[in-house]
C-alpha positions as CSV (number, residue, x, y, z in Angstrom):
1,X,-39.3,0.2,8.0
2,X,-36.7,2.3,8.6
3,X,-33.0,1.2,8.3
4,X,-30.8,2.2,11.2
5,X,-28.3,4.8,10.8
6,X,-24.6,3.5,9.5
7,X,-22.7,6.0,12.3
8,X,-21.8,3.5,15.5
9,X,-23.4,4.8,18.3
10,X,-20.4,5.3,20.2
11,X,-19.6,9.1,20.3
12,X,-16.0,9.4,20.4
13,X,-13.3,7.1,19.4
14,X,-11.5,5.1,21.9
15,X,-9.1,3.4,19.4
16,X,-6.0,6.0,19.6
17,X,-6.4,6.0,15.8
18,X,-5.0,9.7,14.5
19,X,-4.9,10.6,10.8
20,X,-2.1,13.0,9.5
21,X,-3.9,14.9,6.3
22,X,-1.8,16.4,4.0
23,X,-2.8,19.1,1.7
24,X,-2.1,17.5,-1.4
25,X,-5.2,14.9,-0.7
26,X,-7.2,17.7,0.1
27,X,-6.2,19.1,-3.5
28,X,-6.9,16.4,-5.3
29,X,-10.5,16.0,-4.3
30,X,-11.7,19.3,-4.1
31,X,-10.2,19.5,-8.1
32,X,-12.1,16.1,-8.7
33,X,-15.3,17.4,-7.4
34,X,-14.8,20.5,-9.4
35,X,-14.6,19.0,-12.4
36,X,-17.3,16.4,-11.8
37,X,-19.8,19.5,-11.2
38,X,-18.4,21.9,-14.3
39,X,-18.5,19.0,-16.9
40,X,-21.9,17.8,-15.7
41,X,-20.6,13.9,-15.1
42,X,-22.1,10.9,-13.9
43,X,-22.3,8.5,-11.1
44,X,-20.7,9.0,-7.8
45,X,-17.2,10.6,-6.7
46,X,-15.1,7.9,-5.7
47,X,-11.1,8.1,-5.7
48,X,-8.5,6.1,-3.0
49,X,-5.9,7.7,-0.2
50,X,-2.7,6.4,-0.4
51,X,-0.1,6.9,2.6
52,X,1.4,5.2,5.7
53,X,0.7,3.2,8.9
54,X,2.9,3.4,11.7
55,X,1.0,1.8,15.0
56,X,-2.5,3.4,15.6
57,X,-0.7,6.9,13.2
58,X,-2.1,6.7,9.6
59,X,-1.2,9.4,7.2
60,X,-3.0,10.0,4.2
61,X,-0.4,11.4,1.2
62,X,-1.8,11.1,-1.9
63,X,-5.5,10.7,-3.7
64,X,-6.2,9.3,-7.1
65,X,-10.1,9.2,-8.5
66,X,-11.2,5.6,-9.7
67,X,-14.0,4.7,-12.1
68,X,-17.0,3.0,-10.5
69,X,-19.3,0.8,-12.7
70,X,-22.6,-0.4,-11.8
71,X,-23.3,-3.5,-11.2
72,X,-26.2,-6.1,-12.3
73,X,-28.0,-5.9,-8.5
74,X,-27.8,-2.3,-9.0
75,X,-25.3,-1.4,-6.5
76,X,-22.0,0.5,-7.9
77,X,-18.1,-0.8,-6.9
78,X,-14.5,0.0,-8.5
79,X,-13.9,-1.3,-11.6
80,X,-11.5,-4.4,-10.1
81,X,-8.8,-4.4,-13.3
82,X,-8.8,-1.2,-13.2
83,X,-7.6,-0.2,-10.2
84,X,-5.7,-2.7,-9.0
85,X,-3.3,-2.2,-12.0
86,X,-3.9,2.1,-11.1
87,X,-3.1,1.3,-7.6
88,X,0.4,-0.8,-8.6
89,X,1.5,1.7,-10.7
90,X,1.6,4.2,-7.6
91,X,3.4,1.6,-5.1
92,X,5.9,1.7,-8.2
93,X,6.6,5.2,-8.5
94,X,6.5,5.9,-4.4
95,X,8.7,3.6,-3.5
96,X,10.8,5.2,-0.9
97,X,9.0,5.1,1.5
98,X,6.6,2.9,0.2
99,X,2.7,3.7,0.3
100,X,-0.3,2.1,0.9
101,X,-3.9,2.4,-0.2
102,X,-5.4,3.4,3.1
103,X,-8.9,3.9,2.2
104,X,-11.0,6.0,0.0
105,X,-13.1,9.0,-0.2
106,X,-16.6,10.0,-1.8
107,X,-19.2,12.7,-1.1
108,X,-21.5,11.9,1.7
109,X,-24.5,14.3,3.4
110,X,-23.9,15.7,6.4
111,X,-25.7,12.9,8.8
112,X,-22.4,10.2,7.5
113,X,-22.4,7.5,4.9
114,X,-25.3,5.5,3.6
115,X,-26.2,2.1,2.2
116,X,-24.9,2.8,-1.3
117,X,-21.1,3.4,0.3
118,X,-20.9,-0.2,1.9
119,X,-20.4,-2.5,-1.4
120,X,-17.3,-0.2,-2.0
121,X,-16.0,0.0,1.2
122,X,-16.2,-3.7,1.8
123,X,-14.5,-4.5,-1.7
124,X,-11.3,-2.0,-0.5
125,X,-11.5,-3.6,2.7
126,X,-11.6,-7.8,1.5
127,X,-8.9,-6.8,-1.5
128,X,-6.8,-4.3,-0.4
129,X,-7.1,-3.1,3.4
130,X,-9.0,-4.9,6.3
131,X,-9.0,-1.4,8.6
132,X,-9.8,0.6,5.6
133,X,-10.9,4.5,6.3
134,X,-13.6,6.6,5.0
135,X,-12.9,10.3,4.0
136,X,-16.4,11.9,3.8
137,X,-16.8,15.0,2.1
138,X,-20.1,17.1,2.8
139,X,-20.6,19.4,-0.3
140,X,-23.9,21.0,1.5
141,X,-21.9,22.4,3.9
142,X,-19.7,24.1,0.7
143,X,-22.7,25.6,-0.5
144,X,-24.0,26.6,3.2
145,X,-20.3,28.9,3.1
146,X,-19.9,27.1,7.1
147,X,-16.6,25.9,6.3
148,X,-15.2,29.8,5.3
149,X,-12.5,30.4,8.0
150,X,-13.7,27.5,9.8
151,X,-13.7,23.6,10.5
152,X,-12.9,21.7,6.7
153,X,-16.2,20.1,5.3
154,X,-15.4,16.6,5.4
155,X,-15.3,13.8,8.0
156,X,-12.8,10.5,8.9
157,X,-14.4,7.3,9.6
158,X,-13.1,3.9,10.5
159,X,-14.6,1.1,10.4
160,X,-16.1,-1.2,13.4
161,X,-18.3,-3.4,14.0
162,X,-21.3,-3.5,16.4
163,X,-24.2,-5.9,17.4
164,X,-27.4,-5.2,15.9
165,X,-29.1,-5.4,19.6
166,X,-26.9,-2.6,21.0
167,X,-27.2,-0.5,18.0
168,X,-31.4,-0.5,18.1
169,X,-31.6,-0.8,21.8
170,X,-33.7,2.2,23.2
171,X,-35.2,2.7,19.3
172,X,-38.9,1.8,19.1
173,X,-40.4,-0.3,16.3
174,X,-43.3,-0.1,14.2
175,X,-43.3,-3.7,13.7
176,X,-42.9,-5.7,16.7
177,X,-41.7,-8.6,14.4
178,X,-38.9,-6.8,12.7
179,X,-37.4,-6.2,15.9
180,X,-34.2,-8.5,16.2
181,X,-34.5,-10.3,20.2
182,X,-31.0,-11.4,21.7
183,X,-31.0,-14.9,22.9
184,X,-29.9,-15.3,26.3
185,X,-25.6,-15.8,26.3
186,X,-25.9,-15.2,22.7
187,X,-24.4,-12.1,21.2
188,X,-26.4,-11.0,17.7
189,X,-24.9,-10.9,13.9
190,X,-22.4,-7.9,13.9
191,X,-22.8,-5.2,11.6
192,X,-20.4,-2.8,9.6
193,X,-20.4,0.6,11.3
194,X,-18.9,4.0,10.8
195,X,-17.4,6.0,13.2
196,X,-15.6,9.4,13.5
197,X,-11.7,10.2,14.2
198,X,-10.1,12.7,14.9
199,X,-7.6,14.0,12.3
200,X,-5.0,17.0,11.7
201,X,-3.5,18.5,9.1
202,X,0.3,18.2,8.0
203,X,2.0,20.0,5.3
204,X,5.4,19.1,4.4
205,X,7.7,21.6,2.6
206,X,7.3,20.6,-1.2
207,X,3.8,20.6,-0.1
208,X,4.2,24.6,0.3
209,X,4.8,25.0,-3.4
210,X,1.3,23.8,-4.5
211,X,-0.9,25.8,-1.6
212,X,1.1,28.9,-1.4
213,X,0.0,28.8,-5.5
214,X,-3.6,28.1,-4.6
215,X,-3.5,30.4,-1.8
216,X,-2.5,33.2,-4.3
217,X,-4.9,32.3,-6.5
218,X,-3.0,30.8,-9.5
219,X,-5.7,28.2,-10.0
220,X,-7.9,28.9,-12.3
221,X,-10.9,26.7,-13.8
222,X,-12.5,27.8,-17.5
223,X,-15.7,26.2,-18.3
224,X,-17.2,26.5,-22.2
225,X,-20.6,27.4,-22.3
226,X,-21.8,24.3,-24.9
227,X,-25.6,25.0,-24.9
228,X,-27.3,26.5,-27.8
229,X,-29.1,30.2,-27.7
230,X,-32.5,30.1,-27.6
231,X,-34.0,31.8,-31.0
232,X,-35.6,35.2,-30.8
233,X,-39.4,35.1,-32.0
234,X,-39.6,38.5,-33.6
235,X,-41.8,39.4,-36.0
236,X,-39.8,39.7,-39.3
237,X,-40.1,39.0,-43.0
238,X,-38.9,35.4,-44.3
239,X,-35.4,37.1,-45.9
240,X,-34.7,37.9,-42.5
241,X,-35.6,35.0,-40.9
242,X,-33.6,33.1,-43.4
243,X,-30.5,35.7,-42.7
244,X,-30.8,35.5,-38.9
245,X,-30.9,31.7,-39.4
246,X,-27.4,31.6,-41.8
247,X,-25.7,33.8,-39.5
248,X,-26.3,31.8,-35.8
249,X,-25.6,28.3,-38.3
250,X,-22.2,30.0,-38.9
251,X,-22.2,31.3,-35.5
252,X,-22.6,27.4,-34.4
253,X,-20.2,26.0,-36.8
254,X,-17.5,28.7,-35.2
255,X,-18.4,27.9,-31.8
256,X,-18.6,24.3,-32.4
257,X,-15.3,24.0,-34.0
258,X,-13.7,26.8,-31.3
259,X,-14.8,23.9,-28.5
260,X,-13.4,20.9,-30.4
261,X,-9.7,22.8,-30.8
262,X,-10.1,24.0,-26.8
263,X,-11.7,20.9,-25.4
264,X,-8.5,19.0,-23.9
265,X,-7.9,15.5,-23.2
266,X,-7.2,13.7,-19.9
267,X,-3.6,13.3,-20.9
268,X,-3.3,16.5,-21.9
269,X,-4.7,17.9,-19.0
270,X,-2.2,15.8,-16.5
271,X,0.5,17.3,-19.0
272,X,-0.5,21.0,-18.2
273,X,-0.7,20.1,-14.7
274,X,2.9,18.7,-14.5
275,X,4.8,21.5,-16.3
276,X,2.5,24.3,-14.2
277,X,3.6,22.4,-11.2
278,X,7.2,22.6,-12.3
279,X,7.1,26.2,-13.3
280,X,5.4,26.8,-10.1
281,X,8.5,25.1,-8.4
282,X,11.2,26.5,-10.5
283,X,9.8,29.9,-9.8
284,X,8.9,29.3,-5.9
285,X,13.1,27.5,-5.8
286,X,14.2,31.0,-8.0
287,X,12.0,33.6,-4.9
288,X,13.9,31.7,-2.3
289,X,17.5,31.8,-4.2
290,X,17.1,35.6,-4.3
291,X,15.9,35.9,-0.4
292,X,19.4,33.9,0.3
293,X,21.1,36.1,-1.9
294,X,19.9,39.6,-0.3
295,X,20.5,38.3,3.2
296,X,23.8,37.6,2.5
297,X,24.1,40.9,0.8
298,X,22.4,42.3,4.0
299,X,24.9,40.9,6.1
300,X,27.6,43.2,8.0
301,X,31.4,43.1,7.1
302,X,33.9,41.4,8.8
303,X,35.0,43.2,11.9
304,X,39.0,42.7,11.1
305,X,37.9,45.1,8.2
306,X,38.9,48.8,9.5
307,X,37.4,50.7,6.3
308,X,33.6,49.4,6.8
309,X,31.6,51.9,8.3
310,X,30.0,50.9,11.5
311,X,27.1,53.1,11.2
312,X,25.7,51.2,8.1
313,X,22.6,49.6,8.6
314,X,23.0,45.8,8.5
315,X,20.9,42.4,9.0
316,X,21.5,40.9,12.3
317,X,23.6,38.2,12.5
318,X,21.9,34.5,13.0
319,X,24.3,32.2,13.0
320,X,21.6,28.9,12.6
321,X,20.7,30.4,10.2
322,X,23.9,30.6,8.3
323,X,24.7,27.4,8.7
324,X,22.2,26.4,7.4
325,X,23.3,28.4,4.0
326,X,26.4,26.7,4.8
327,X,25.2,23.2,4.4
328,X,23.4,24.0,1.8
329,X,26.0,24.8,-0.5
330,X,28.1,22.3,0.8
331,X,25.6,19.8,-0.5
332,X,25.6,21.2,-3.8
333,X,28.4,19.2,-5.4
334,X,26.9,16.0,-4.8
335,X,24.0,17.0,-7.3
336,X,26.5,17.3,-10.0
337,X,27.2,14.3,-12.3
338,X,29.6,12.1,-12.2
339,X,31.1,12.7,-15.5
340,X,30.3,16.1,-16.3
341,X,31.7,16.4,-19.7
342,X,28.8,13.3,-20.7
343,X,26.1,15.3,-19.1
344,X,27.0,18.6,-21.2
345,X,27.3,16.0,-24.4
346,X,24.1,14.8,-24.1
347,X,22.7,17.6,-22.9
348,X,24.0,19.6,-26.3
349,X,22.5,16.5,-28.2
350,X,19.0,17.1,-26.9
351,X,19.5,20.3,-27.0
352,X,20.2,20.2,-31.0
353,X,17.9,17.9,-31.7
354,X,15.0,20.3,-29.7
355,X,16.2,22.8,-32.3
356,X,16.1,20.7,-35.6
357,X,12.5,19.6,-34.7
358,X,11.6,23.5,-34.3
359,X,13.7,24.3,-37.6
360,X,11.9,21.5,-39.3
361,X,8.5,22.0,-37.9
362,X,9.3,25.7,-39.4
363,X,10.1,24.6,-42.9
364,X,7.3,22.6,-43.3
365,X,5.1,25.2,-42.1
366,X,6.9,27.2,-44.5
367,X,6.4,24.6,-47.8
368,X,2.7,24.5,-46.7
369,X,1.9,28.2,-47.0
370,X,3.6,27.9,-50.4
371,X,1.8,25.3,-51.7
372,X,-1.4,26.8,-50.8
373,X,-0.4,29.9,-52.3
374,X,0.3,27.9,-55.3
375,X,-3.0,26.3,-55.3
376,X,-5.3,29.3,-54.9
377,X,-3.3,31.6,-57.5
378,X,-4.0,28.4,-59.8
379,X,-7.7,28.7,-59.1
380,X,-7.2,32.8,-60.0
381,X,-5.7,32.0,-62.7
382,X,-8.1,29.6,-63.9
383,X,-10.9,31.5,-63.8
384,X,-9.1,34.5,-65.8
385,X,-8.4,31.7,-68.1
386,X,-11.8,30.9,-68.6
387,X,-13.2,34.6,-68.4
388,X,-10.9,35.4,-71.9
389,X,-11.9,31.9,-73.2
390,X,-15.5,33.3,-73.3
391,X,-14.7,36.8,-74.4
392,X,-12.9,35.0,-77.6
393,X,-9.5,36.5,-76.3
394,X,-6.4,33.9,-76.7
395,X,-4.4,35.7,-73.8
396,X,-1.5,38.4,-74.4
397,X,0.9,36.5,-72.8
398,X,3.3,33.9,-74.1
399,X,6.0,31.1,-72.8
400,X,3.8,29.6,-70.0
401,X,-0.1,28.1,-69.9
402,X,-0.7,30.9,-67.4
403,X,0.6,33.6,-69.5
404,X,2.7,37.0,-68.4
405,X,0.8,36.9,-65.3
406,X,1.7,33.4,-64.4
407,X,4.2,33.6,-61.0
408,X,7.0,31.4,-60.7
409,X,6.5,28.7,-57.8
410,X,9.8,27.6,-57.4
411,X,11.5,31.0,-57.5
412,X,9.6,31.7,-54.2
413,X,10.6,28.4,-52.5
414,X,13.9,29.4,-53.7
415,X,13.7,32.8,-51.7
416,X,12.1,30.5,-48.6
417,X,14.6,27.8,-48.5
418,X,17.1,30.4,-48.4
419,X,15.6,33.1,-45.8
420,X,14.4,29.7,-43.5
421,X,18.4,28.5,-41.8
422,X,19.5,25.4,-42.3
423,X,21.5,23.4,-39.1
424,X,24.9,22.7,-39.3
């Protein structure tokens, strides 16, 4: 028997539900998914939509991925302790104005959601959100290249419920018995059903920052190739076998140890992410600083001035938009401290203290490169030691164990300690 489809069979939605997508949620999962694929993970892609709900106008801000685990009927749902303490940590940092979990998104085929989506989506929508949505995204139509220049590869659902009578009705049946009969003045068992709304895309202006960088290209993604080469099956003497064989061991070793020092964590992967997002702000705030600056450069001299030259090409004047400029820097003083000559003390402070750490991390660096010096012209030593020992020699030199040859330690972390600078 064949299960119904999960997609109501209303065509269009009659709600007045509209979703506002921003960019940033579009971000998020399309990074998720390409991780997920380059690192080869398992189970489902599953993460939850944060943003507002003003009347029948949801907006979806902000998208987070969420473990799943699988549970003992074999069905998969959101590890509960998880994410509800995930999900409070969010209300806690977007406070004003204060977000929501609004639904959730996963990977779906093209034809909608299926019967392995519905334990999640009813344990979002009995915990956390009763009109819960669905954000379905259709990775065969990625590969298919139909989404290039064209509509997004991904679908909004909310969630209804229908009779089981007018969903089948018009369907035939192989089995006359499995068919589900309406009693007369008796509606049948409703049942949880998808259905598509429309939805449009809003970008707000620190929004800009992150897609004008993707737009340019900035992202990049480096995988690491982990999987072994194959071995040749030349014909060649043993020796060379057994060379061949030492060489790709070291060959391993290298790469194995090259992809323990590259392979990154998860927090040190949200740590790139931040300060490349910052750079990419500072950098996007310094390209708009200088665009101010040349139009007001641009800008013709007063007309009380009798030496300009009225010939010289100028910008033409826009008043909106200079007052604009205007406002601008008359907001500026309210970003200043209150008591600036505290800010520039503590700032001083951290600033020393980011330079003691340095000059510290230095001189240790600096102690350890002597000491191993020290350790491997001991080992030198020793073995000269030991070569005279057996040639009967009792060493030319005289004053020290190591003889005339023997170089003094502590003169040259004398000469460090004095080239390295010590902070006032």
């Amino acid at each position: 028997m064949e299960y119904p489809s999960l997609i109501s069979s209303q065509k269009a939605s009659d709600s007045g539900l509209q979703i506002h997508l921003h960019p940033l949620v579009l971000l998020t999962v399309s990074d998720l998914i390409t991780r997920h694929t380059l690192r080869c993970q398992p189970g489902p892609i599953v993460g939850g939509l944060l943003g507002q709900q003003h009347g029948r106008n949801i907006t979806l801000e902000y998208a987070f991925e969420c473990p799943v685990e699988q549970q003992n009927n074999g069905t998969v749902a959101l590890n509960e302790s998880w994410f509800a303490d995930r999900l409070q940590q969010y209300k806690d940092v977007h406070r004003a104005p204060a977000l929501e979990l609004m639904g959730w998104f996963t990977t779906t085929p093209v034809t909608g959601p299926e019967t392995q989506h519905i334990p999640i989506h009813r344990q979002i929508m009995d915990s956390y959100n009763e009109t819960a949505v669905l954000l379905a995204f259709h990775p065969s139509e990625v590969l298919k290249g139909a989404s290039i220049g064209g509509k997004l590869p991904l679908t909004i659902y909310e969630t209804i419920y229908e009779s089981v009578q007018s969903f089948v009705k018009g369907q035939e049946q192989e089995d006359d018995g499995d068919r589900r009969m309406e009693l007369d003045g008796q509606e049948g068992p409703l049942d949880l059903r998808f259905r598509e709304v429309p939805y449009s895309v809003e970008t707000g202006e620190a929004e800009m920052i992150s897609v004008d960088f993707v737009a340019r290209g900035g992202g990049n993604a480096t995988s690491i190739d982990t999987s072994p080469k194959k071995a040749s099956n030349g014909q060649a003497s043993q020796e060379a076998v057994g060379e061949v064989s030492a060489q790709e061991a070291g060959s391993h070793k290298e790469a194995k140890a090259l992809n323990d020092s590259s392979t990154l964590s998860s927090e040190d992967e949200e740590l790139i992410a931040s300060l490349t997002a910052r750079a990419n702000a500072v950098r996007m705030l310094h390209t708009r600083l200088q665009l101010i600056k040349s139009y007001l450069t641009h800008l013709p001299p007063s007309y009380l001035n009798s030496s300009s030259n009225p010939r010289t090409p100028h910008t033409e004047i826009n008043h909106p938009i200079l007052r604009s400029i205007q406002a601008l820097v008359n907001r500026l003083p309210l970003l200043l401290p209150a008591d600036l000559d505290a800010f520039e003390q503590e700032r001083m402070a951290e600033k020393s203290d980011v330079a003691l750490v340095e000059l510290l991390g230095s001189l240790a660096n600096s102690i350890t490169e002597v000491a191993e010096m020290g350790r491997k012209f001991a080992i030198v030593e020793g073995k000269r030691r030991t070569k005279r020992s057996k040639a009967g020699g009792t060493g030319a030199g005289g004053g020290g164990p190591f003889g005339s040859n023997f170089v003094d330690i502590g003169g040259i972390a004398g000469n460090v300690e004095h080239a390295v600078p010590v902070g006032r």
